[in-house]
KOLLUMKOL-938158 format. One record per residue (C-alpha): residue number from 0; residue in three letters; x, y, z. Coordinates in Angstrom, 2 decimals. Layout:
% residues N
@nr NUM | rest ALA | u X | v Y | w Z
...
END
This chain:
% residues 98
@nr 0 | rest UNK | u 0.00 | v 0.00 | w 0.00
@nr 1 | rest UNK | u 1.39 | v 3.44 | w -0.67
@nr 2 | rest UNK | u 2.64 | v 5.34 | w 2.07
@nr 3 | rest UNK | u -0.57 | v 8.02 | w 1.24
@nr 4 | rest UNK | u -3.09 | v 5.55 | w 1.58
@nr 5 | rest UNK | u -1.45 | v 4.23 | w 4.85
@nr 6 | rest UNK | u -3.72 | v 5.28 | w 8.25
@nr 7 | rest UNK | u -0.92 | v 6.05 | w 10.64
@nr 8 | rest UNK | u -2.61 | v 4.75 | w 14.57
@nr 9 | rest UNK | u -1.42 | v 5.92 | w 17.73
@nr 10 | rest UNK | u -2.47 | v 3.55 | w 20.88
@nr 11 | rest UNK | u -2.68 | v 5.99 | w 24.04
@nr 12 | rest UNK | u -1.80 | v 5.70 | w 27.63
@nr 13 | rest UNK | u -5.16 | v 4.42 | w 29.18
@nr 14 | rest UNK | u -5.03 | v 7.72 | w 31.62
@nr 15 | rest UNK | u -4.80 | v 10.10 | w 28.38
@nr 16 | rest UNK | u -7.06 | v 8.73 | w 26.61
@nr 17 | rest UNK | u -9.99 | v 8.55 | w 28.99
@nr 18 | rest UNK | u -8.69 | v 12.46 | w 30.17
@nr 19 | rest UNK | u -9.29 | v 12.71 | w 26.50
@nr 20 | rest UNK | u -12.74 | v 11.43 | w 26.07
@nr 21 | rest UNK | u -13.78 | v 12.78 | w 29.40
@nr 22 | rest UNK | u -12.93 | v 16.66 | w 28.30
@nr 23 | rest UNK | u -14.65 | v 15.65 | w 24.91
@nr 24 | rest UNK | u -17.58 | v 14.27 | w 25.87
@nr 25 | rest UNK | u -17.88 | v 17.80 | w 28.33
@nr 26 | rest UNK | u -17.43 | v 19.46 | w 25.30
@nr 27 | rest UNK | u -20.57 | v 17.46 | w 23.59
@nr 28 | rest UNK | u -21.99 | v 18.59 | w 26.56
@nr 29 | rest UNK | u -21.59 | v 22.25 | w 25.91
@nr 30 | rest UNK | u -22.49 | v 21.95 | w 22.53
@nr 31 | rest UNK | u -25.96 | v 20.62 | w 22.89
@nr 32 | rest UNK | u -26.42 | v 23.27 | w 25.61
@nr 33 | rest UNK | u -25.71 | v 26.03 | w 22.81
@nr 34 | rest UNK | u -28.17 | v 23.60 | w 20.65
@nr 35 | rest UNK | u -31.28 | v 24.10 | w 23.78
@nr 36 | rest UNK | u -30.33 | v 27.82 | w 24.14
@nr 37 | rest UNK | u -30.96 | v 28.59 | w 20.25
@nr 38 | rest UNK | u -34.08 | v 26.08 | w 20.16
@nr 39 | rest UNK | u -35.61 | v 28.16 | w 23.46
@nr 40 | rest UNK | u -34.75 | v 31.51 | w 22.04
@nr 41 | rest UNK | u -31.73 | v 32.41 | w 24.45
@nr 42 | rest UNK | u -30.65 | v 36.05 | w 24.71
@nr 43 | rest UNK | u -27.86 | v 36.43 | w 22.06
@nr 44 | rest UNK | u -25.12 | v 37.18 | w 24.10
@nr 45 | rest UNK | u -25.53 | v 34.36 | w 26.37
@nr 46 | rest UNK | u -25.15 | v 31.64 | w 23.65
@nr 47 | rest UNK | u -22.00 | v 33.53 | w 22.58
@nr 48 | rest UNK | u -20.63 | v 33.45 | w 25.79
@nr 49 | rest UNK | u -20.96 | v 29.49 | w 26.04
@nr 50 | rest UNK | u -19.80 | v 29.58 | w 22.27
@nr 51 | rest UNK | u -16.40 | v 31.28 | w 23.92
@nr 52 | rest UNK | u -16.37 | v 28.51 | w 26.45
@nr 53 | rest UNK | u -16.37 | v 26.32 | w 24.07
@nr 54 | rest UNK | u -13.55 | v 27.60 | w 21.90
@nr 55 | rest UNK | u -11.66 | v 27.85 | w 24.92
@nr 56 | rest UNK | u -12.53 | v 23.93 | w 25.69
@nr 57 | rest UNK | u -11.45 | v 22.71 | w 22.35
@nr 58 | rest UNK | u -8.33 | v 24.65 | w 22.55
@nr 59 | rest UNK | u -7.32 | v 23.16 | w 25.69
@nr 60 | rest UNK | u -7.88 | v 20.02 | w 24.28
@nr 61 | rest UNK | u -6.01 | v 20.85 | w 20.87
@nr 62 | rest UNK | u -3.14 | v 21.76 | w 23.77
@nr 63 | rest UNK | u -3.20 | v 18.15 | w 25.65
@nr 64 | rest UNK | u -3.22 | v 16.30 | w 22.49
@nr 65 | rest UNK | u -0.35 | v 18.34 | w 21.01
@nr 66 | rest UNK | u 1.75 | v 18.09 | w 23.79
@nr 67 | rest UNK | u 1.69 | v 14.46 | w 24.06
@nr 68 | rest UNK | u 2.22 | v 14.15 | w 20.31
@nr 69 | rest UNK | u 5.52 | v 16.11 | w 20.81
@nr 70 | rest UNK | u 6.48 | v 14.01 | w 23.68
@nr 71 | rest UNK | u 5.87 | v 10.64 | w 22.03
@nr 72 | rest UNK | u 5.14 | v 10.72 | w 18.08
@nr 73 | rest UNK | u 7.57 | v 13.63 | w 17.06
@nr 74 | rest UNK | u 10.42 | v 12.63 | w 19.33
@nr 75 | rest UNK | u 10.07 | v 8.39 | w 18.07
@nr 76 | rest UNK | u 10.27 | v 10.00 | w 14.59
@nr 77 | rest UNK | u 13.04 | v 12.13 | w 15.26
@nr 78 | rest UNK | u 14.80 | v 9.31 | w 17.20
@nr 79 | rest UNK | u 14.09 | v 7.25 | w 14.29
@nr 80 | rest UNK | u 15.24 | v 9.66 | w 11.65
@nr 81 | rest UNK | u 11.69 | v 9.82 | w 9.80
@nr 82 | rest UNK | u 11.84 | v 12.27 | w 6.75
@nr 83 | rest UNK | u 8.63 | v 14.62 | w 7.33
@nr 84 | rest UNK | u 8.50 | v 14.56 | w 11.14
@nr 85 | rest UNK | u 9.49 | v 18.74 | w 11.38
@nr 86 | rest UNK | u 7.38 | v 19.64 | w 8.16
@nr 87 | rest UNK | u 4.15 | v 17.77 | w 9.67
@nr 88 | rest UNK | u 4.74 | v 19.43 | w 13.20
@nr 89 | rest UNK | u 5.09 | v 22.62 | w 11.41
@nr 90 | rest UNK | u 1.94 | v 22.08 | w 9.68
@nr 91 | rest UNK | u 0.22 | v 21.05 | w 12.30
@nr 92 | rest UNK | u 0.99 | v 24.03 | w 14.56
@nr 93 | rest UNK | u 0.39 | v 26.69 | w 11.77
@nr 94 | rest UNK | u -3.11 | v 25.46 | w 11.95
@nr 95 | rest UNK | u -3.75 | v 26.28 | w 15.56
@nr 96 | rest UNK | u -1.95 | v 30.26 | w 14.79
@nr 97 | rest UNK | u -4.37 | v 31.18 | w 12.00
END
């Protein structure tokens, strides 16, 4: 199989990934509140302000997942000397500054 067609996995620490799925599933959580407040006519403002929670909660979680893909994934492929490894980190991390 070519190397562009290949799914690339990444089995997680039992702690991280429930940490993981916890903060997502709070997330879910928020986001059918937002749902509730637009389907009962909630003041504006107030569904923007859990809107900015929200942000703020995927961000965090952006930050978790990042930082334990530099401390495992990017250093093994450094270690290992994989061609890419910088270039996709650099990618990766533009998207989060736009």
């Amino acid at each position: 199989m070519a190397e562009c067609c290949e799914k690339r996995k990444k089995e997680r620490d039992g702690d991280l990934e429930r940490a993981l799925i916890n903060r997502l599933n709070r997330i879910e959580g928020q986001v059918r509140g937002v749902r509730s407040m637009v389907e009962d006519d909630a003041y504006c403002v107030d569904i923007l302000t859990q809107v900015s929670a929200i942000s703020s909660a995927l961000s965090s979680f952006a930050r978790e997942l990042l930082e334990s893909h530099l401390r495992s994934c990017v250093v093994e492929d450094i270690k290992n000397e994989r061609d890419g490894a910088v270039d996709e980190l650099v990618g990766v991390v533009g998207r989060f500054m736009k």
